[in-house]
N, C-alpha and C positions, 0 to 999 in steps of 0.2 A: 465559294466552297465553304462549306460551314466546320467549326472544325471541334469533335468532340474533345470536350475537355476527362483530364482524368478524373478530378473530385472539383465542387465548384463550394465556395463559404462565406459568410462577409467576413465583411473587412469589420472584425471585433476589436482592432488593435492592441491585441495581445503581444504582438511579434516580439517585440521592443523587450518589455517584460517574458519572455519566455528563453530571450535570445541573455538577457539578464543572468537568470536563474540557471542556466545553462553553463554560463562561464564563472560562474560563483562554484558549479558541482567541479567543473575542470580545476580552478584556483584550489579550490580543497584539496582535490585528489591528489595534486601537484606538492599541497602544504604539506598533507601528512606523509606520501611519499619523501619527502627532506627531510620530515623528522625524523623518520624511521631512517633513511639512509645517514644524517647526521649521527644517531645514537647508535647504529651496528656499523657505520660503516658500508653499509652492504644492501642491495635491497633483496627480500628476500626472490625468490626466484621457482620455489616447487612450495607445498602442502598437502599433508600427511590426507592419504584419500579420507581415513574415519572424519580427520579435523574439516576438512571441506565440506564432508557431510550435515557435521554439528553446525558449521556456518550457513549452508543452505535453509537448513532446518531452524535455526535464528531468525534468517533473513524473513523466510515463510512466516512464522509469528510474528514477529513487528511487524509487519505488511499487514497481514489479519488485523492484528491491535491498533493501527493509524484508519482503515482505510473503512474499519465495517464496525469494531466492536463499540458499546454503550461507554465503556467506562474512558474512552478518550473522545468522544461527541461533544464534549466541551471545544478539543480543541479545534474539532472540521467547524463548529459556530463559531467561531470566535471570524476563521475568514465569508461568513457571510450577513448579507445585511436583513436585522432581524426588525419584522413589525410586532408591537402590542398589539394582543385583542380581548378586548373585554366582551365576555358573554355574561349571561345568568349562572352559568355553572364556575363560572371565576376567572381569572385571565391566564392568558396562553400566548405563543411566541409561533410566528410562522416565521421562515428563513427563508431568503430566497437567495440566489448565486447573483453576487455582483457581474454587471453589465462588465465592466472592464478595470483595467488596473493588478497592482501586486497583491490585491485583496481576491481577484478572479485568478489571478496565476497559481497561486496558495490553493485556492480551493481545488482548482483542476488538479492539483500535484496530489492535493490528499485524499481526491476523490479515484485516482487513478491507481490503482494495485500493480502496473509494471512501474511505474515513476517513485511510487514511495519503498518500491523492490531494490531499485536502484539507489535512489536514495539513503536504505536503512543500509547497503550494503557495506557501503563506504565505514560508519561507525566501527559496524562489526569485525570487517579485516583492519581497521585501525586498532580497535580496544586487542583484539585476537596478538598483535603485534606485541602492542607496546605496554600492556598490563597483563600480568602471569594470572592476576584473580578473576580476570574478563571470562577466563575458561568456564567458570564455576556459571557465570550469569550468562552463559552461552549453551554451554548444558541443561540449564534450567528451559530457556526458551526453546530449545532444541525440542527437548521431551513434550514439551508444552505443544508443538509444534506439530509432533507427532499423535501424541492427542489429536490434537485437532483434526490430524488427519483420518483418524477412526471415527471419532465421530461424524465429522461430513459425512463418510463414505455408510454408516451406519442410518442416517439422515438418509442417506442416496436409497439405500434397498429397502427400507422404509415406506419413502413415498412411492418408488415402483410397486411395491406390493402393492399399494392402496390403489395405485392407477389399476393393476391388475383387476384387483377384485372388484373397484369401479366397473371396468368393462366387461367381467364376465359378467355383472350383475347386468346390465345394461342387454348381453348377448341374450343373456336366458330370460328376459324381459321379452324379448321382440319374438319366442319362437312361444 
């Protein structure tokens, strides 16, 4: 009897390295929890809904800012492995995703918008903790955040339109 599998992958030998990076996010979460409980005593326990909000809305901009935007592209190259290529019009860099190793597990993290979500979140409710002036640069990216979200959403009914008028142009073509 044959027996379907739920998902099937090779063997990349990531695991090692994932299982890695994994317990490095726990040791953190673990560190700055002691701090926080060393310095108040106490961990905290509830969050003001407005303040959860601004950290949501943090977390959503660094996410954006690690995983998509130009002005951090240096650092998703930096974990892959990059060819020279000289042409006539001058040289240029191709990148490709390392086969394996902490250099492929890096990239998969920053390539991944729920993994660097998780990741930024961690700073966020530390700084939100344990520095009064983190508010200020959490507001900032808050708003930033929210931006962003108008514009996607602006970008969204945007290209619907164009689809739109695409297709009627297409309908009123054919009759």
């Amino acid at each position: 009897m044959q027996k379907n599998p739920e998902y099937t992958r090779s063997d990349d030998g990531q695991n090692g390295w994932n299982m890695f990076f994994s317990l490095m996010f726990v040791l953190l979460c673990a560190g700055s929890a002691w701090v926080i409980y060393r310095l108040y005593g106490v961990l905290p326990n509830a969050v003001p809904p407005f303040d959860a909000l601004i950290m949501v809305l943090a977390v959503f901009r660094l996410t954006r800012l690690f995983v998509y935007e130009k002005i951090t592209r240096f650092l998703r190259e930096w974990f892959m492995n990059r060819e020279v290529m000289t042409t006539p019009e001058g040289t240029s860099f191709a990148f490709y995703k390392p086969e394996r190793g902490m250099k492929r597990t890096f990239n998969d993290l920053l390539g991944c918008p729920w993994c660097v979500g998780v990741w930024a979140t961690l700073p966020v409710v530390f700084g939100y903790y344990m520095f009064s002036w983190s508010w200020y640069i959490l507001l900032i990216l808050a708003v930033s955040g929210v931006a962003t979200l108008v514009q996607l959403t602006a970008n969204l009914i945007g290209w619907k339109a164009e689809l739109g008028k695409l297709e009627a142009g297409r309908l009123s073509n054919k009759n």
